[in-house]
PATOR-226288 format. One record per residue: residue number from 1; x, y, z of N, C-alpha, C in turn. Coordinates in pm, whole numbers, plus 50000, padded with zeros to 5 digits. Layout:
! PATOR-226288
   resi    n.xx    n.yy    n.zz   ca.xx   ca.yy   ca.zz    c.xx    c.yy    c.zz
    NUM       X       Y       Z       X       Y       Z       X       Y       Z
...
//
This chain:
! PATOR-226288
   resi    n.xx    n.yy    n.zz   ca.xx   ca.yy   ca.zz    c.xx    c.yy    c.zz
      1   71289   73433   26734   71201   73545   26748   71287   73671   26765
      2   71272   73754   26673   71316   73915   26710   71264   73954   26783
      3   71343   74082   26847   71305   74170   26972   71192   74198   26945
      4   71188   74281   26811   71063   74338   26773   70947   74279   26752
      5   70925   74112   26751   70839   74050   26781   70784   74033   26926
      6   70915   74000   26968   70915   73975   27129   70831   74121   27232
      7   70854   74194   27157   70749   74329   27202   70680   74294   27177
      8   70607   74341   27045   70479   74309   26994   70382   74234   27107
      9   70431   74094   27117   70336   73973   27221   70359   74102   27358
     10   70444   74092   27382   70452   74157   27495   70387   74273   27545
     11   70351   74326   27450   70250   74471   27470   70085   74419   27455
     12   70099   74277   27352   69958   74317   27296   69894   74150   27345
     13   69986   74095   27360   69933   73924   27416   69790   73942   27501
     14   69813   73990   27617   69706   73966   27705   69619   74000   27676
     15   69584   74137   27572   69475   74213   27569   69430   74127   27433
     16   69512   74070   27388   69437   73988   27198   69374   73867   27286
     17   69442   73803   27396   69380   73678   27448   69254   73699   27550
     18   69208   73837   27596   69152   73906   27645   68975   73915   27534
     19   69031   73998   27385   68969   73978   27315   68922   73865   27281
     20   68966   73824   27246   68938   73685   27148   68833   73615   27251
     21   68840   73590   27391   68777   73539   27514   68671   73599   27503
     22   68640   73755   27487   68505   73802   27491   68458   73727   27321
     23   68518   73737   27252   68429   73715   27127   68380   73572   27115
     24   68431   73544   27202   68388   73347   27196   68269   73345   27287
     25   68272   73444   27417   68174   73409   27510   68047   73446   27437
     26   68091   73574   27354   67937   73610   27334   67906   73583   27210
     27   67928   73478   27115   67905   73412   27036   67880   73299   27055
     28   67917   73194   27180   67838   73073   27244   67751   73133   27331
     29   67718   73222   27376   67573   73287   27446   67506   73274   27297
     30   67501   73391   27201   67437   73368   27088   67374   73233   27079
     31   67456   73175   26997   67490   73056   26929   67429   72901   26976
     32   67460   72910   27131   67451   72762   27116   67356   72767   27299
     33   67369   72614   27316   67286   72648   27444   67339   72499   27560
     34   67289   72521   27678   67331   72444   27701   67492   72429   27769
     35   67529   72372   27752   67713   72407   27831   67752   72509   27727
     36   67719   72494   27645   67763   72638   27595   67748   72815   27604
     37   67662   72825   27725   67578   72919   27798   67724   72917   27902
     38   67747   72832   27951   67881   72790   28081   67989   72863   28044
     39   68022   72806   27919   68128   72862   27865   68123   72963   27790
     40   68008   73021   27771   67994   73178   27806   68061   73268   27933
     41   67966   73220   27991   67987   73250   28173   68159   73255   28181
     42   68191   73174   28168   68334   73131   28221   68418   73257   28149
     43   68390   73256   27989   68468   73294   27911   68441   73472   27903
     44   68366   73480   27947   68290   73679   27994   68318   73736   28139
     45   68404   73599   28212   68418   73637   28348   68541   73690   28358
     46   68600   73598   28251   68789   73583   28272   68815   73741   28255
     47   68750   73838   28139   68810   73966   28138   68711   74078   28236
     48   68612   74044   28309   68584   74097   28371   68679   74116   28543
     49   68715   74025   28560   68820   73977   28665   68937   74002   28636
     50   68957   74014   28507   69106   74082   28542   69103   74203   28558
     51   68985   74292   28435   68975   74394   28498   68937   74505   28620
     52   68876   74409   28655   68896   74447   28811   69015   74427   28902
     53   69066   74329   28883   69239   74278   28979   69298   74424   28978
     54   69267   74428   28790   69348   74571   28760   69312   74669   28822
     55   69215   74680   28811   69130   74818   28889   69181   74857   28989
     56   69150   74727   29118   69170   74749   29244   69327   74692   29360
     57   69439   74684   29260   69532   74696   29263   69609   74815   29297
     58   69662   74816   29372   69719   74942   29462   69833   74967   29333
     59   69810   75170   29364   69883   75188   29264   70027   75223   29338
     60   70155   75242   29258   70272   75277   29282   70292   75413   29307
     61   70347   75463   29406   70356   75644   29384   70238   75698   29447
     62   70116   75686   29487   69977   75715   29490   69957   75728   29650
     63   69919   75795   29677   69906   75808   29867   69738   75819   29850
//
Protein backbone atom coordinates (compact mmCIF):
# COMPACT_ATOMS: atom_id res chain seq x y z
CA UNK A 1 0.00 0.00 0.00
CA UNK A 2 1.26 3.58 -0.88
CA UNK A 3 1.27 6.45 1.39
CA UNK A 4 -1.12 7.93 -0.79
CA UNK A 5 -3.46 5.17 -0.31
CA UNK A 6 -2.68 4.85 3.24
CA UNK A 7 -4.21 8.52 3.50
CA UNK A 8 -6.94 8.14 1.49
CA UNK A 9 -8.45 5.15 4.19
CA UNK A 10 -7.20 7.30 6.66
CA UNK A 11 -9.12 10.44 6.01
CA UNK A 12 -12.11 8.78 4.51
CA UNK A 13 -12.48 5.06 6.22
CA UNK A 14 -14.69 5.93 9.04
CA UNK A 15 -16.94 8.27 7.40
CA UNK A 16 -17.43 5.57 4.01
CA UNK A 17 -18.07 2.85 6.91
CA UNK A 18 -20.26 5.45 8.58
CA UNK A 19 -22.10 5.78 5.23
CA UNK A 20 -22.52 2.67 3.96
CA UNK A 21 -24.14 1.76 7.79
CA UNK A 22 -26.77 4.43 7.24
CA UNK A 23 -27.61 3.11 3.75
CA UNK A 24 -28.13 -0.42 4.93
CA UNK A 25 -30.20 0.67 7.97
CA UNK A 26 -32.53 2.51 5.97
CA UNK A 27 -32.95 0.16 3.29
CA UNK A 28 -33.70 -2.90 5.81
CA UNK A 29 -36.25 -0.42 7.55
CA UNK A 30 -37.64 -0.04 3.90
CA UNK A 31 -37.22 -3.36 2.73
CA UNK A 32 -37.69 -6.02 4.97
CA UNK A 33 -39.33 -6.66 8.39
CA UNK A 34 -38.92 -8.35 11.21
CA UNK A 35 -35.09 -8.68 12.51
CA UNK A 36 -34.55 -6.72 9.86
CA UNK A 37 -36.29 -3.61 11.52
CA UNK A 38 -33.26 -4.61 14.47
CA UNK A 39 -30.80 -4.27 12.22
CA UNK A 40 -32.05 -1.16 11.23
CA UNK A 41 -32.05 0.03 14.77
CA UNK A 42 -28.61 -1.20 15.38
CA UNK A 43 -27.25 -0.03 12.07
CA UNK A 44 -28.91 3.94 12.40
CA UNK A 45 -27.59 3.95 15.96
CA UNK A 46 -23.91 3.19 15.24
CA UNK A 47 -23.60 6.80 13.40
CA UNK A 48 -25.79 8.48 15.56
CA UNK A 49 -23.42 7.60 18.61
CA UNK A 50 -20.54 8.39 17.23
CA UNK A 51 -21.76 11.47 16.40
CA UNK A 52 -22.50 12.43 19.44
CA UNK A 53 -19.10 10.86 21.30
CA UNK A 54 -17.94 13.44 18.73
CA UNK A 55 -20.03 16.12 19.70
CA UNK A 56 -19.60 15.90 23.30
CA UNK A 57 -16.00 15.27 23.54
CA UNK A 58 -14.03 17.91 25.17
CA UNK A 59 -12.33 20.04 22.87
CA UNK A 60 -8.42 20.81 22.90
CA UNK A 61 -7.45 24.55 23.42
CA UNK A 62 -11.20 25.52 24.41
CA UNK A 63 -11.83 26.96 28.02
Amino acid sequence: MTLRQASFIRIWGIPIVLAALTCFGLLSALLGTGAWHWASWLCLAIPLITGLAYWLRPRKGTR
